[in-house]
C-alpha positions as a Markdown table, in Angstrom:
| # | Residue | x | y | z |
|---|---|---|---|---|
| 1 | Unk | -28.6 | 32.1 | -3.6 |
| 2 | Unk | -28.9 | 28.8 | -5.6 |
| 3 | Unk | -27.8 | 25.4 | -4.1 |
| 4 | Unk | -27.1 | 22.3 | -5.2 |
| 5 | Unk | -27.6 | 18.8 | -4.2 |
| 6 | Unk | -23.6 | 17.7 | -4.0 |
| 7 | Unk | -23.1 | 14.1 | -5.4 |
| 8 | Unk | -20.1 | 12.0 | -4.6 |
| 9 | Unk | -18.1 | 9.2 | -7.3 |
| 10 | Unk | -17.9 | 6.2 | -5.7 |
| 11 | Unk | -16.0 | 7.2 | -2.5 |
| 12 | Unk | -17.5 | 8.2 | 0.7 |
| 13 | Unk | -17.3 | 11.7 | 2.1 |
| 14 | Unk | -16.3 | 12.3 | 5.8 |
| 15 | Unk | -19.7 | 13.0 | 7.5 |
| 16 | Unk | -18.1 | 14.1 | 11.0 |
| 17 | Unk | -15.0 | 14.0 | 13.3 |
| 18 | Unk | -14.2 | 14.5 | 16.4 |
| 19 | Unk | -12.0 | 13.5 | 19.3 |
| 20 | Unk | -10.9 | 10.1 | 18.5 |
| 21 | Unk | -13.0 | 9.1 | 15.7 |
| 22 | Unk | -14.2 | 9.6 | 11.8 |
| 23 | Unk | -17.6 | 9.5 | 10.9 |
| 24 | Unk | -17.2 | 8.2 | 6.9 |
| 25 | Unk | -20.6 | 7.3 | 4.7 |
| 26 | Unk | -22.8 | 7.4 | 8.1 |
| 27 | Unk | -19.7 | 4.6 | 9.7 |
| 28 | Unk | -17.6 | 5.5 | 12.8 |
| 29 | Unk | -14.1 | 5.1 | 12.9 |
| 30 | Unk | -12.0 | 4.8 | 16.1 |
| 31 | Unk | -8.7 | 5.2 | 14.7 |
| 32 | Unk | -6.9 | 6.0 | 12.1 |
| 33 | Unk | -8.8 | 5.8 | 8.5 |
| 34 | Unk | -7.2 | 5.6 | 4.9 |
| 35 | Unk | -10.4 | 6.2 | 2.3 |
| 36 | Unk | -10.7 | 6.4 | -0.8 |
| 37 | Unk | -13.1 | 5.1 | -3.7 |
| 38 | Unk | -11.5 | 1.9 | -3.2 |
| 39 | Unk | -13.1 | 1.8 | 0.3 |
| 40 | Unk | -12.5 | 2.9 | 4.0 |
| 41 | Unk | -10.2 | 1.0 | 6.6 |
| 42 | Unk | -7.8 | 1.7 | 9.3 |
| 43 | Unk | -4.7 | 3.3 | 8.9 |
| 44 | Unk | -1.7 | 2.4 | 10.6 |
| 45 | Unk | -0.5 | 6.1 | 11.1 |
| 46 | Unk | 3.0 | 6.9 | 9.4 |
| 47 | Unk | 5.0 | 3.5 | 9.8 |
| 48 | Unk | 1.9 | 2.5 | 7.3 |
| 49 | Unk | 3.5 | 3.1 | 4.1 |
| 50 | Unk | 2.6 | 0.0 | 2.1 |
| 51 | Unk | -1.0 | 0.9 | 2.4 |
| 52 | Unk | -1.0 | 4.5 | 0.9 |
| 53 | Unk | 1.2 | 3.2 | -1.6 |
| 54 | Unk | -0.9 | 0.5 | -2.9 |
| 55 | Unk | -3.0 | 3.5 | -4.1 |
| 56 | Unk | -0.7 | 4.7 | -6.7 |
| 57 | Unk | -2.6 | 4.6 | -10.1 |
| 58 | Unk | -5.6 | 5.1 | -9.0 |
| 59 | Unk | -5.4 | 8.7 | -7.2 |
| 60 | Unk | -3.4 | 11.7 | -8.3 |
| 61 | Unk | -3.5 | 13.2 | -4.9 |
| 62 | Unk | -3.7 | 11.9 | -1.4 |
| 63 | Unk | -4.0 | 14.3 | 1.3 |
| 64 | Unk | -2.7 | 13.3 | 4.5 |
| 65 | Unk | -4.3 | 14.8 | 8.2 |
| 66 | Unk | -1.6 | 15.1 | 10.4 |
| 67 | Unk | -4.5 | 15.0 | 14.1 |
| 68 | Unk | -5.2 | 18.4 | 15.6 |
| 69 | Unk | -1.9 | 20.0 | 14.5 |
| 70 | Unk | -0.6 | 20.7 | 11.3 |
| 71 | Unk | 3.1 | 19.1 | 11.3 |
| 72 | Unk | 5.2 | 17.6 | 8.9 |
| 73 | Unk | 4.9 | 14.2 | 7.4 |
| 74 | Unk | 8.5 | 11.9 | 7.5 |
| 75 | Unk | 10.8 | 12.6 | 5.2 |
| 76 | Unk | 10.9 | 8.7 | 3.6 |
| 77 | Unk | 7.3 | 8.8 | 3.8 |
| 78 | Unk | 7.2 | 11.6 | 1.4 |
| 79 | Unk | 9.9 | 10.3 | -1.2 |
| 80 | Unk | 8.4 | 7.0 | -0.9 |
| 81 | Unk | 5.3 | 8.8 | -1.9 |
| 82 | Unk | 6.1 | 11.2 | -4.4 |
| 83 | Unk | 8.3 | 8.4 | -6.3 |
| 84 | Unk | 5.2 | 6.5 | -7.1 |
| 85 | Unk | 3.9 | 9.5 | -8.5 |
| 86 | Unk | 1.0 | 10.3 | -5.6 |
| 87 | Unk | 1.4 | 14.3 | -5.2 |
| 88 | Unk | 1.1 | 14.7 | -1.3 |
| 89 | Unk | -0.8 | 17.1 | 1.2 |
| 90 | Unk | -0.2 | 17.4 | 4.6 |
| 91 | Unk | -2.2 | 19.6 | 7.0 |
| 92 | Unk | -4.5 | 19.1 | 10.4 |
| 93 | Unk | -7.1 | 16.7 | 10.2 |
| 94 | Unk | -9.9 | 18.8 | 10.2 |
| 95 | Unk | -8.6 | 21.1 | 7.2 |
| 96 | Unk | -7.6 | 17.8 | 5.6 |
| 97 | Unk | -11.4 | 16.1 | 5.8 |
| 98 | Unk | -12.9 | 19.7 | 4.7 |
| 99 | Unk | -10.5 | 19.7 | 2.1 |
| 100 | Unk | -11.1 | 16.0 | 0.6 |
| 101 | Unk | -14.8 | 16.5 | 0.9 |
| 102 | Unk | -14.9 | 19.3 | -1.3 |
| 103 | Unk | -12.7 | 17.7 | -4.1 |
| 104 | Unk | -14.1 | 14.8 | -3.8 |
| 105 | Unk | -18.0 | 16.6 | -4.8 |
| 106 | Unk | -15.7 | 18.0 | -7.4 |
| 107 | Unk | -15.1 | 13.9 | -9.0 |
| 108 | Unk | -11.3 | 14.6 | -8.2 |
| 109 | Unk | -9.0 | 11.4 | -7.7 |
| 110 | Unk | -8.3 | 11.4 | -4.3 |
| 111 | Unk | -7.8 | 10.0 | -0.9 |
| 112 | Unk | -7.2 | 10.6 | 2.9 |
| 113 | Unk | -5.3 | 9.1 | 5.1 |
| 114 | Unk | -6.3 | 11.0 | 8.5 |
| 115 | Unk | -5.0 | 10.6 | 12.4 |
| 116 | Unk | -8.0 | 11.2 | 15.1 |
| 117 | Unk | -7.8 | 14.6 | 16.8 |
């Protein structure tokens, strides 16, 4: 078997989760988190359009973890979403930060907006 050292762009990958919190670039997160390579912050869950939006341009694809279920993201959320042009992923946060790490190793333009489980 051959490995590889994996090394990310300029974003952060998400080291760890668990019950309440993110662990991004060895930093943990008590809430919410958007990240991307234009940083890490809190996210204000759903009602918190105008920060995943202000993304458009610089990602093609923003994945979004919906907490320990998979469920479905609001409707205006979405159209708000795709009409800037950000395709759009929805599925539990776990799958979510797997899923973003992996693309992310790959140099993808990406981001994740995640809930705590």
């Amino acid at each position: 078997m051959r490995l590889n050292e994996v090394s990310y762009s300029d974003a952060q990958p998400i080291d760890g989760y668990g019950e309440g919190f993110f662990r991004i670039g060895g930093n943990v997160h008590q809430s919410a988190v958007l990240t991307s390579a234009a940083g890490t912050a809190g996210w204000g869950g759903m009602a918190d359009a105008e920060s995943l939006l202000a993304l458009a341009g610089e990602i093609d694809v923003l994945f979004i973890g919906t907490g320990p279920e998979i469920a479905h993201i609001p409707a205006d959320l979405r159209k708000a979403l795709e009409d800037a042009g950000l395709g759009v992923e929805a599925m539990n946060s776990p799958a979510a930060c797997r899923t973003y790490n992996v693309l992310l190793s790959e140099g993808r333009r990406i981001a994740l907006a995640a809930l705590p489980v």
